[in-house]
C-alpha positions, 0 to 999 in steps of 0.5 A, a space after each residue: 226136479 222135473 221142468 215144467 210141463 208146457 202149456 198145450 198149444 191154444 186151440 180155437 176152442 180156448 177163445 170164448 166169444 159173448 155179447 154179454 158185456 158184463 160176463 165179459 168183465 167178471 172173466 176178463 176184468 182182473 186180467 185188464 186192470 193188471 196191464 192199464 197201460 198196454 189194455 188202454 184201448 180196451 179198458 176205455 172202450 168197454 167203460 164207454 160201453 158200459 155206461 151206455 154208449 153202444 149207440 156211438 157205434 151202429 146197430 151191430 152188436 159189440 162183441 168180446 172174446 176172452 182167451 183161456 189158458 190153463 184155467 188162467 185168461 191170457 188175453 181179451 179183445 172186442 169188436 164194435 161193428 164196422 170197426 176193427 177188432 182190438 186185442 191184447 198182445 197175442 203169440 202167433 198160435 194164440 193169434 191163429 186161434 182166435 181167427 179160427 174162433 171168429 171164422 167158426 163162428 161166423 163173424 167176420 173182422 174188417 181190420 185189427 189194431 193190436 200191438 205191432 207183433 200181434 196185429 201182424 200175426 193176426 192178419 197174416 193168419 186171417 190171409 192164411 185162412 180166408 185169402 183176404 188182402 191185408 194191408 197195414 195203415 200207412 202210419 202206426 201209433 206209438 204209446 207213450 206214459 208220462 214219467 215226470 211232468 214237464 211244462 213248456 217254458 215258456 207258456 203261450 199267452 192265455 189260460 187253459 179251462 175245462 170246456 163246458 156246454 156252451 163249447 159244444 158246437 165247437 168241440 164236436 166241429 174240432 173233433 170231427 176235423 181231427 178224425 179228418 186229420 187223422 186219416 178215420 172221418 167219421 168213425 164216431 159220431 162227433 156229437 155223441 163224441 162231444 156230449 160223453 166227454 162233457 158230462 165227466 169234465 173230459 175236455 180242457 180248452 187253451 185260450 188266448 188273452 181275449 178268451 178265443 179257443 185255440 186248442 182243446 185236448 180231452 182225457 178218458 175216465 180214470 180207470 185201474 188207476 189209468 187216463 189216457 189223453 185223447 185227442 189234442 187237436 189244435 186247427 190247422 191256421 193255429 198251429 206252431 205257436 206252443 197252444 198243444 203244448 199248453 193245453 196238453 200240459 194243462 189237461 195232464 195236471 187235471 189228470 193226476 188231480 184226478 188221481 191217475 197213477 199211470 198217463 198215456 197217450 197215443 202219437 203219430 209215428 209219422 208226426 215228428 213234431 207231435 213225438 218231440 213235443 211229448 217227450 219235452 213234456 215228459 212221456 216216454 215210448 211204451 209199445 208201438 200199434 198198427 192197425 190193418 184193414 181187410 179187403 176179402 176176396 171178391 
C-alpha cells in the first residue's frame, strides 16, 4: 500500500481574503463550531458582527481570511481595524502564507493574538517580511473549560441577579475600569459594551445584603453549544472578599441554563489569584494565547 501523499506546502494564494461576512461564515462556518473552544475568539466576535456591531470598532472595514487546503478550510482569522488580527492555530508555513497574503494585498496588521505557537510563528514571519519590531505583551492569557461546577463554601453574604437598565451607567464605568486594569484602555467603547450585552441578559451583578453592586461578570451568547465568561471585574477597594467568586459561579449556572455544553473563560498568567480562583471553581487549563504588537520601520 502506498503512503499518502503530503499535502503541497500552503501558498499565499491559499488564503482567501473577504469583506463579505456572510461568504465568510458559509466557507468557514463548520470549520469554526468543530473547535467552540479553541475558535472562541473568533466565534464570538464575528456573532457580534453579525448582529450589527461593526459600529463598536471604527470605520474600517472588518476583514476575514480563510485557509484552504486540498478542498478542505484549515484555518480562519479577522481583523476589526485598528486592533490585531486573531486567527486559528496556524503551522509556521501556513503562518508565513498568510503574511504574504496580507502583504500582497495590501493590509497591513498592527498586532496578532493567536494560540502561543501561532502567534509566535506569525510575528516572526510578519518581521521577516516587513522589518517590523514585534514585541509580545507583557502577560499572555491562559483558556480555560469548566469540567465540573464547584461553588465557594462558603458563599459572601448577598445574592447575585442578572443587571438590568437601570445598571447601565455603572456597568459601562466598570467595564471601562477592567480594560484600564487590563492593560487595553479604550479598545471598546464601553457604552455600546454595556448596551450589547444587556439586550441578551449577558451581565450578572453580585450584591451585598443591602442591594449595593459589588462585583459584575458577563458571559457571550450561546454559540456551537460554547459560552465564554467575560470579564469578572470587581472594583479595586472591594476585592479579597470572595464576591469573584460569587459572581462567577452565579453567572456559570446561568450559563448551562442556557444550555452551554462547553464553558470558557480567559486568565491572566501573570494573576495568580485569578488562576487559583478558577480552578477551585472547576475550570481547567485548554491552551495558552499571546498576543503582540507591531511597530513598522520608520
Amino acid at each position: 500500500m502506498r503512503p499518502e501523499t503530503p499535502p503541497p506546502p500552503p501558498t499565499a494564494d491559499s488564503w482567501h481574503v473577504t469583506e463579505d461576512l456572510d461568504a465568510f461564515l458559509s466557507q468557514a462556518g463548520t470549520f469554526l463550531r468543530s473547535r467552540p473552544d479553541l475558535h472562541t475568539l473568533v466565534l464570538t466576535v464575528v456573532e457580534t458582527l453579525r448582529n450589527g456591531g461593526a459600529r463598536t470598532y471604527g470605520e474600517q472595514a472588518p476583514w476575514f481570511g480563510v485557509l484552504e487546503e486540498a478542498g478542505q478550510v484549515r484555518a480562519a482569522c479577522f481583523r476589526t481595524p485598528p486592533h490585531r488580527l486573531v486567527t486559528t492555530a496556524l503551522t509556521p508555513a501556513q503562518a508565513d502564507a498568510l503574511a504574504a497574503r496580507l502583504l500582497a494585498l495590501g493590509r497591513p496588521v498592527s498586532g496578532v493574538n493567536a494560540v502561543r505557537e501561532t502567534a509566535d510563528a506569525f510575528a516572526a514571519s510578519w518581521s521577516r517580511r516587513t522589518g517590523a519590531t514585534t514585541g509580545p505583551r507583557p502577560h499572555g492569557t491562559r483558556l480555560h473549560r469548566l469540567a465540573a461546577l464547584t461553588p465557594p463554601d462558603p458563599a459572601p453574604p448577598g445574592r447575585a441577579r442578572i443587571a438590568g437598565q437601570a445598571d447601565r451607567e455603572l456597568l459601562a464605568l466598570w467595564f471601562g475600569e477592567f480594560q484600564e486594569a487590563i492593560g487595553e484602555p479604550g479598545r471598546q467603547d464601553a457604552s455600546a459594551w454595556t448596551d450589547t450585552r444587556l439586550a441578551y441578559g449577558g451581565l450578572t451583578l453580585w450584591e451585598t445584603p443591602d442591594g449595593t453592586p459589588v462585583s459584575m461578570a458577563g458571559i457571550s451568547p450561546l454559540l456551537a453549544g460554547m459560552i465564554r465568561v467575560a470579564p469578572v471585574y470587581t472594583p479595586a477597594p472591594l476585592r479579597r472578599r470572595g464576591y469573584a467568586a460569587a459572581v462567577t459561579t452565579a453567572i456559570t449556572r446561568t450559563a448551562l441554563d442556557r444550555g452551554a455544553d462547553q464553558l470558557l473563560l480567559f486568565t491572566d498568567l501573570a494573576n495568580p489569584t485569578s488562576n487559583a480562583l478558577y480552578r477551585r471553581l472547576g475550570y481547567r487549563p485548554v491552551a495558552d494565547f499571546t498576543a503582540y504588537d507591531f511597530t513598522e520601520p520608520s
